[in-house]
C-alpha positions, 0 to 999 in steps of 0.5 A: 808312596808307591806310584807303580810296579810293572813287572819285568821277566828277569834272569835273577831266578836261574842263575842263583843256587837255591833250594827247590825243585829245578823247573826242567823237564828234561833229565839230562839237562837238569843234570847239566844243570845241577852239575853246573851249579856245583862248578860254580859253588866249588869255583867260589870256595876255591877263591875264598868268597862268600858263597852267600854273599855273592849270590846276592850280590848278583841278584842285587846287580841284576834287579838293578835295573828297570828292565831285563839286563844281560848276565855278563862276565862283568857282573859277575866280577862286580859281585865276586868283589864285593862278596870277598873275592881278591882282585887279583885274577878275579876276571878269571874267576868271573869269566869261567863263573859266567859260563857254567851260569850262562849254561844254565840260562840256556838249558832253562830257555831251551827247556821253557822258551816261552819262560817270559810269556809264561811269567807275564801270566803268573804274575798277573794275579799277584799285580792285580791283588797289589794295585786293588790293596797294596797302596792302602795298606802301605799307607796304614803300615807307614802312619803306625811306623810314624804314629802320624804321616810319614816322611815324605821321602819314606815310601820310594816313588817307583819300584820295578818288580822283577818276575822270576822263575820260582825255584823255591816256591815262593820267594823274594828279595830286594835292591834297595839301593835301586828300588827293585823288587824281585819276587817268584811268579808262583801262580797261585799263593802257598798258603791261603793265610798267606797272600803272595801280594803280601809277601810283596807288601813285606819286601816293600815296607822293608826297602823303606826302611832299609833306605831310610835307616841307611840315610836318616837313622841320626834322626829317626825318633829316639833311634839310638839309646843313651842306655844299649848305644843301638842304632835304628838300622840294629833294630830287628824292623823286619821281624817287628814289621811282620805282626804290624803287617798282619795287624793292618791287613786284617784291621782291612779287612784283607785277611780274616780279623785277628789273624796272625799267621807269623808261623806260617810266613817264617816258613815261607822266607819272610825275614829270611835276611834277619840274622837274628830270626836265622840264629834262632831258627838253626840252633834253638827255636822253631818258628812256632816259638818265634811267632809267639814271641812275635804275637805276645809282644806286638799285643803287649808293646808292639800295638800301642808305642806311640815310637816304634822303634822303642817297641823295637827294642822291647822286642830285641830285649825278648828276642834275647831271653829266647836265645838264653833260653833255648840254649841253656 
């Protein structure tokens, strides 16, 4: 079970090239700014890696640890690497990333300097909601995973949870391999159907089962199938996760009885990693297509089997005939 969150200002939010609205006030820096970013893009398709990849690399690098650590050049080359990059002249590569990034850190402290304080005070609500409803829902998601008490090595004893600057107005992401969490400081949630603190609960509940399918897929119950060859770790948890969380959450009475709002928390960048949700909404479904699916098999399937991971692969069998479907 979770045991604590404590909240850390990190520097993950100004060095990743995401969609939104850049928060400098000053126009001239944010042309800096965009302008360095773009160096960085271009310096990456030059060297053949994985633009995606190597920003969540970076990320993963830098919520890594328990408290603020410094960019440097050095981590940068650490996810070069692993998002493709050849090790020849890959410190080249990552010295002259470092810099645009470490401009853009700097315009952004220049422009906010009291950045870490203000964090402190937006996080605040969302920390505040999580200790009063977080631990308790957790436990009901982990025995419906179960059907019973989990593992006790299910939940991670600890999690450091980065507060970052948001750029994307509302957004989150994990190291599961470190326990960390980061998540954007947005002062109040989107959308009332959608908590924030339950978008923390999401991340959370996945970093359980990306340590857990990593480690004990072999041995979760009837983790792979005699019949597709599937593991647990190819089952589509986080889209299967996000009805389940919703159904215990207003079973709580956290949010108002029978809500699903599945739409709305696919348009806000729940399973935004899944691959599967991300195939979908590009070529042939729209989230409202998707929540259906979602809706009408957590009431047929989802619900009521007794190992969820089959529920899991009732889902992929539907999630397919979507794909057929929206591409005929």
């Amino acid at each position: 079970m979770v045991q604590s969150c404590a909240a850390v200002h990190h520097p993950a939010a100004p060095v990743r090239r995401d969609r939104g609205e850049l928060p400098l006030k000053n126009s001239a820096a944010s042309s800096t700014f965009v302008h360095e970013s773009q160096r960085v893009a271009e310096r990456l398709i030059s060297a053949s890696v994985d633009e995606g990849l190597f920003w969540e690399q970076l990320s993963d690098e830098l919520v890594s640890a328990a408290n603020d650590a410094p960019l440097t050049p050095a981590l940068c080359e650490v996810a070069l690497l692993r998002a493709g990059h050849s090790q020849l002249q890959s410190d080249q590569t990552a010295a002259s990333v470092h810099r645009s990034l470490d401009s853009c850190r700097r315009l952004l402290a220049n422009d906010q300097p009291r950045l870490a304080d203000q964090l402190r005070l937006r996080y605040a609500p969302l920390k505040q909601a999580y200790e009063a409803y977080g631990p308790g829902l957790l436990r009901s998601i982990g025995n419906q995973i179960w059907s019973g008490s989990p593992p006790k090595d299910w939940w991670p004893g600890r999690v450091s949870v980065h507060a970052v600057q948001p750029l994307q107005t509302g957004a989150a992401g994990r190291s599961s391999y470190q326990g960390s969490v980061w998540i954007e400081a947005v002062l109040t949630d989107i959308s009332p159907a959608v908590p924030e603190w339950l978008r923390l609960v999401y991340q959370l509940t996945q970093m359980a089962i990306d340590t857990h399918t990593r480690t004990h897929a072999s041995g979760m119950r009837e983790g792979r199938s005699a019949a597709d060859g599937k593991s647990a770790i190819e089952l589509p948890w986080s889209l299967g996760t996000i009805p389940l969380i919703f159904d215990r959450a207003g079973e709580a009475g956290m949010i108002p009885a029978n809500s699903m709002p599945i739409a709305t928390a696919i348009d806000l960048g729940w399973a935004s990693d899944d691959p599967t949700a991300a195939a979908l909404l590009v070529r042939n479904a729209t989230s409202e297509e998707l929540s259906r699916v979602l809706e009408d098999w957590w009431d047929a399937t989802g619900r009521t089997t007794p190992v969820f991971p089959v529920a899991l692969k009732n889902l992929s069998a539907r999630l397919a005939e979507l794909t057929q479907t929206g591409t005929r």
